[in-house]
N, C-alpha and C positions, 0 to 999 in steps of 0.2 A: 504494500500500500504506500508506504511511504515513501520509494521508487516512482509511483505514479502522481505522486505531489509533485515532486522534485521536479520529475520530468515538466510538467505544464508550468511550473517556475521557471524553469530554465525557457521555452516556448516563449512565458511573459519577458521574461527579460529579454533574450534575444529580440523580436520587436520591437519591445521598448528601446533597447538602445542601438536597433537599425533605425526607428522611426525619429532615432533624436539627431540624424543626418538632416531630418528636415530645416535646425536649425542651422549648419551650414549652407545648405541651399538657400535660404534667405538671407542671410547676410549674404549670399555673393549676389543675389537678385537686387536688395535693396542699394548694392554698393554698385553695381552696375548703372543704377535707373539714378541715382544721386548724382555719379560721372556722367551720366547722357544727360539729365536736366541743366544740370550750371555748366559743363564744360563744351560741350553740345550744342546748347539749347533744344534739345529733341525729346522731350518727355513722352513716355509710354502709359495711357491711359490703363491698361491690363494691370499692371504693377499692383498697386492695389488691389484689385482681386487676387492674382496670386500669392501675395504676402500672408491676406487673412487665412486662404485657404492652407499654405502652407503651415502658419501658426495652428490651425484648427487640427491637421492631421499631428502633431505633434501635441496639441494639449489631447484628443481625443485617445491617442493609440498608449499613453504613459499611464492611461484608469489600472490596466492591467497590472504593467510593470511596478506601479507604488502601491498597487495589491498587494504583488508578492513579496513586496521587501518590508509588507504594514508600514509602508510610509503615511500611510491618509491622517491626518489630521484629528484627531481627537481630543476630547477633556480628559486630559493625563491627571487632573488634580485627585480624583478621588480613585480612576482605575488603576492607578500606578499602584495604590495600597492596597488593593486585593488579592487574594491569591490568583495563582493561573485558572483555576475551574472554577470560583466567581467569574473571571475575566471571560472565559470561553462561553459559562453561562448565559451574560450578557451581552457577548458578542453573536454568540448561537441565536438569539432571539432577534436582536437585531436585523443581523442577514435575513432574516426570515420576514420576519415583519414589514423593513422597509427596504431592503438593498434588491430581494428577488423580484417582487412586483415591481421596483422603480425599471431594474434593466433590462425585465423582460420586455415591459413597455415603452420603453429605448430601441429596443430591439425590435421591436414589432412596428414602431411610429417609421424606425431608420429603414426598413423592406421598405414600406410604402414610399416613403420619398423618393427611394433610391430607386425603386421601378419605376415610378412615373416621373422622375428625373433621366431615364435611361431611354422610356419609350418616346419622350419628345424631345432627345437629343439639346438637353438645357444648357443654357449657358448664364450667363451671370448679366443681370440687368442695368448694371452699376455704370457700366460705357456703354458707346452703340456697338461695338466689336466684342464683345466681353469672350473671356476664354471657356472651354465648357465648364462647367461645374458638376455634371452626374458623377467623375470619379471621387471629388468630395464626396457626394452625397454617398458613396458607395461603401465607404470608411465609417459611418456613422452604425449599419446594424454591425457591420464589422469588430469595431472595436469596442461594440457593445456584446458582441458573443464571446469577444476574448476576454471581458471584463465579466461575462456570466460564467465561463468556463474557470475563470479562476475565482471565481463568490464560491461556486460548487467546491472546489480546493480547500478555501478556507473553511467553510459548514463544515466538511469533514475533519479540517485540522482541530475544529473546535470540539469536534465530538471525541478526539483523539483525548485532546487536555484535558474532559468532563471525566474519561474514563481513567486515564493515568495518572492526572496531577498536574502535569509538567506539558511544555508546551514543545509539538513535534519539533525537529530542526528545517530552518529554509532554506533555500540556496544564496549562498552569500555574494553580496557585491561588492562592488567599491564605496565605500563611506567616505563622505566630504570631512569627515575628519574621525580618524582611529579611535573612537572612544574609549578601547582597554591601552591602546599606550597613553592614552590622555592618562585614564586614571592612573597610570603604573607610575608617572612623571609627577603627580601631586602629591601621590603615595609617597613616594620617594624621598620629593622637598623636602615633606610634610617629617619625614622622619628626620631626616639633616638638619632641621630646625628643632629637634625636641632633641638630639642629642648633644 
């Protein structure tokens, strides 16, 4: 079982940080269309749609990826003090409650656009030229199935902790800053000051 977590972690991540190429491509987009407008004078009306959309497929496609790293955002004030199987508890009800109906219905709204974005060949309203917009819209049930596929990851991970105690292991990434050598260095100070 806990091979087949791993696995679809690993899935979420990979995506996640293929999809965070999208932020390269915008700055070279936006740095391009800056040099054409003042150096140029030739500004590209499209620009602006492709920037949002590029933003979008990158805020869209990371739901997964800060899935599996439980990067999301929560009130740490009073969960941080519970044990793991409160935590899984109240995470287990959660998922349930609100995470499976929000993205099923994500999912189900991002089909519809995205067929009838696909069957009239859409493009973007914003210029008179605008670029298509269906492969957006196509990203949207998209990264809502990778973001349900990994909810199901987690439900399970939490019924792991309900039963164990202790919370399965993830698959690890890079962290913006090493938390255990953080603490190992204050540890450390911390003791060279008291002796």
């Amino acid at each position: 079982m806990q091979k087949l977590l791993l696995s679809v972690d690993k899935l979420s991540t990979w995506l996640g940080q293929f999809s965070a190429y999208s932020i390269a491509l915008l700055t070279i987009v936006i740095c391009w269309e800056v040099g054409s407008r003042y150096l140029f004078n030739n500004p590209h009306d499209w620009v602006f749609d492709v920037t949002y959309m590029l933003y979008g497929v990158l805020f869209m496609m990371a739901g997964a990826y800060t899935l599996s790293k439980n990067g999301h955002v929560r009130g740490d004030v009073l969960y941080g003090f519970f044990t793991p199987r409160t935590q899984a508890i109240l995470d287990l009800a959660l998922y349930i409650i609100f995470f499976i109906p929000g993205i099923v219905a994500l999912v189900y709204a991002g089909v519809s656009f995205a067929s009838e974005s696909i069957a009239i060949n859409e493009h973007t309203t914003q210029t008179a030229n605008g670029p298509p917009i269906w492969p957006f819209k196509v990203i949207i049930p998209v990264a809502g199935a990778l973001l349900l596929l990994q909810g199901f990851v987690e439900i399970i991970r939490c019924v792991i902790c309900i039963k164990a105690g202790e919370w399965p292991t993830r698959e690890h990434d890079v962290e913006e800053v090493d938390v255990d050598k953080l603490k190992a260095m204050v540890t450390h100070d911390d003791e060279k000051k008291g002796a």
